[in-house]
N, C-alpha and C positions, 0 to 999 in steps of 0.2 A: 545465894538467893535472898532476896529482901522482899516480905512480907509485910503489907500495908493494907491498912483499912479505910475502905474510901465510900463518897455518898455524892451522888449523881441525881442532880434535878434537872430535869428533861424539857421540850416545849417543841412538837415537830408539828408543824400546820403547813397542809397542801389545799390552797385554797383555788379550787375551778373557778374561771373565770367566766361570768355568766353560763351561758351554754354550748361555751366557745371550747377547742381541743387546749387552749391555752391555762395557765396557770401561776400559783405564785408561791412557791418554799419559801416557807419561814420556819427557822431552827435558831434558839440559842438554849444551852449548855451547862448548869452552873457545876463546876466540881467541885469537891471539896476533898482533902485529906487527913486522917486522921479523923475520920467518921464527919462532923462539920466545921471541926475546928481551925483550918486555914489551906489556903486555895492549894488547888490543882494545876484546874487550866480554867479560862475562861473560853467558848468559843461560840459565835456568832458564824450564821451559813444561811446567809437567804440565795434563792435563784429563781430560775425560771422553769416551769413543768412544758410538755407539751406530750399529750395522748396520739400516739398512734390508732390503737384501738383497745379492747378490754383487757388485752394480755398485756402488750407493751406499750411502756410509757418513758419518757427522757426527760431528764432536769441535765442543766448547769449553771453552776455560779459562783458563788466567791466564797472564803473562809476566813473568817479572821481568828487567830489562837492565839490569847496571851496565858504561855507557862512559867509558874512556878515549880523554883526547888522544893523537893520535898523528899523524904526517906530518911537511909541510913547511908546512902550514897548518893545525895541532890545533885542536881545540875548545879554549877559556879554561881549563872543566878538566873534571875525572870528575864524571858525572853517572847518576842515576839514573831509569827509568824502570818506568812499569807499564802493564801491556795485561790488555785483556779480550780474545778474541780466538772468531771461530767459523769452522768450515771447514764446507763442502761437497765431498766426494772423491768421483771418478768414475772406476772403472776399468774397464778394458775389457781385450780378450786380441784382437790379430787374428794367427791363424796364431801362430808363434813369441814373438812381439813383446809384450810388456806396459807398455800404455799407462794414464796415471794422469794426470786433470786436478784439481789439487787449487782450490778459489775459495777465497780464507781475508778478513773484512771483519778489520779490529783498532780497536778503540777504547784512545788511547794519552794516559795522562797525563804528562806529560815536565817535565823542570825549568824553574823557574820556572812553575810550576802553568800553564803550557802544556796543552791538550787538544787531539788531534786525530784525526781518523779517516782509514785507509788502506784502501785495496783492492791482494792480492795475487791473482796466476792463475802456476801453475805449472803446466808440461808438463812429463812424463818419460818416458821410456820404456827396456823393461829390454829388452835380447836376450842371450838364451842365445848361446856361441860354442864351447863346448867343455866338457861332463862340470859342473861347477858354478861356472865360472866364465860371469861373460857382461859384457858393455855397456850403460855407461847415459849415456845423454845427456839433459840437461835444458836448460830456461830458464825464470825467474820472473823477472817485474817485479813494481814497489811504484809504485802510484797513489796520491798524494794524492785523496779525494773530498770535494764537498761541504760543508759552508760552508767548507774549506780552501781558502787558496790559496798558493800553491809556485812558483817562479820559474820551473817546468819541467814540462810533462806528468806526466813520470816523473818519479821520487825515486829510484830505484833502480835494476838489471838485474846478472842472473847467470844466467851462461850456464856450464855443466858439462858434462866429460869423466872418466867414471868408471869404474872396471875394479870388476866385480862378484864376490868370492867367498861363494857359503855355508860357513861353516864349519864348523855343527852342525845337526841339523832347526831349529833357531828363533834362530839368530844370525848373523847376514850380515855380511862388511866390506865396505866401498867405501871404494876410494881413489882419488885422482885431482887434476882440476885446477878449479879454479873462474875464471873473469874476473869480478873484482866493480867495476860499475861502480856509482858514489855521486856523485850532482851535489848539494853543498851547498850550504845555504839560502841561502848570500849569491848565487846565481844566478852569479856566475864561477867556480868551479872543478869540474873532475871529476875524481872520481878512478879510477885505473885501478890495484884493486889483483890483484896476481896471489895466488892463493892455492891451498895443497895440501888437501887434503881426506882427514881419514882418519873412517870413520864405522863406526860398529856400529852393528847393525838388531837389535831381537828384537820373537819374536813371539810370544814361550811365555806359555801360556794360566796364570792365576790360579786355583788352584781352593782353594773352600773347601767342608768336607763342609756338604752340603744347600746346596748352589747348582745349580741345573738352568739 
């Protein structure tokens, strides 16, 4: 097991476009390892949203991830990676609570002209606790599927404790704590890295004159 301290600057904006079902993901990433002292990964993930209706909503788009070595067992060296990626999100509201099942597939080309396909499922849920602050607790795994095969079920889990503030109508922080667990491909090691979590949320609408 290798044990690391990591810090996670966040940036995810879903920005509606006019008053149209259409939309625009913007996400980048900054990681850092060894609390801020030298990179993780860099990644970069903008795409395209489109509402069905209040429950369900779909993005896809692209992902750019440049990783660095890092641990007591680093990767050889920094590598780059690209993804295509599509989500299916389903939200729901019971009482108080706002609950969010996001399904995300990723098709991933990775160094050494490597290809591979994953399946994510992410569970969140927000509660209000006082005036605009509230609670979020999550957990996502990462599946290998497919003609993939992986030493392990999973490839991934994180698991989140987050304190929620609105700051403005359309811009949220969340901070908190992450457990990111990583079982790498040589099927002996996990890791358990502990990580802080600071994120800005926006959700301010794009308008351009004669967009309905």
């Amino acid at each position: 097991t290798d044990t690391n301290v990591h810090a996670w600057g966040q940036y995810f904006g879903d920005h509606p476009i006019g008053t149209s079902r259409w939309g625009a993901h913007l996400e980048g990433q900054w990681r850092r390892d060894g609390f801020v002292d030298k990179w993780q990964n860099l990644l970069i993930r903008p795409g395209v949203n489109f509402k069905i209706n209040k429950t369900f909503d779909l993005t896809a788009g692209y992902g750019f991830v440049e990783s660095y070595p890092y641990g007591s067992f680093p990767a050889k060296s920094r590598g780059t990676e690209h993804r295509l990626f599509q989500d299916v999100n389903v939200r729901l509201k019971f009482g108080r609570v706002k609950l969010q099942n996001r399904f995300r597939s990723e098709n991933r080309w990775l160094p050494g002209s490597l290809y591979e396909n994953r399946f994510r499922y992410l569970a969140r849920a927000t509660m209000p606790i006082k005036g605009k602050t509230g609670l979020v607790f999550a957990n996502e795994f990462f599946m290998p599927t497919p003609p993939e095969h992986f030493p392990r079920r999973f490839d991934q889990n994180r698991v989140m404790f987050l304190v929620s503030r609105q700051l403005l109508p359309h811009l949220r922080l969340e901070t908190g704590y992450m457990l990111q667990t990583v079982w790498q491909r040589n099927g002996r090691i996990r890791e358990d890295n502990h990580t802080l979590i600071v994120a800005l949320w926006s959700d301010q609408p794009i308008k351009f004159s004669g967009v309905h």
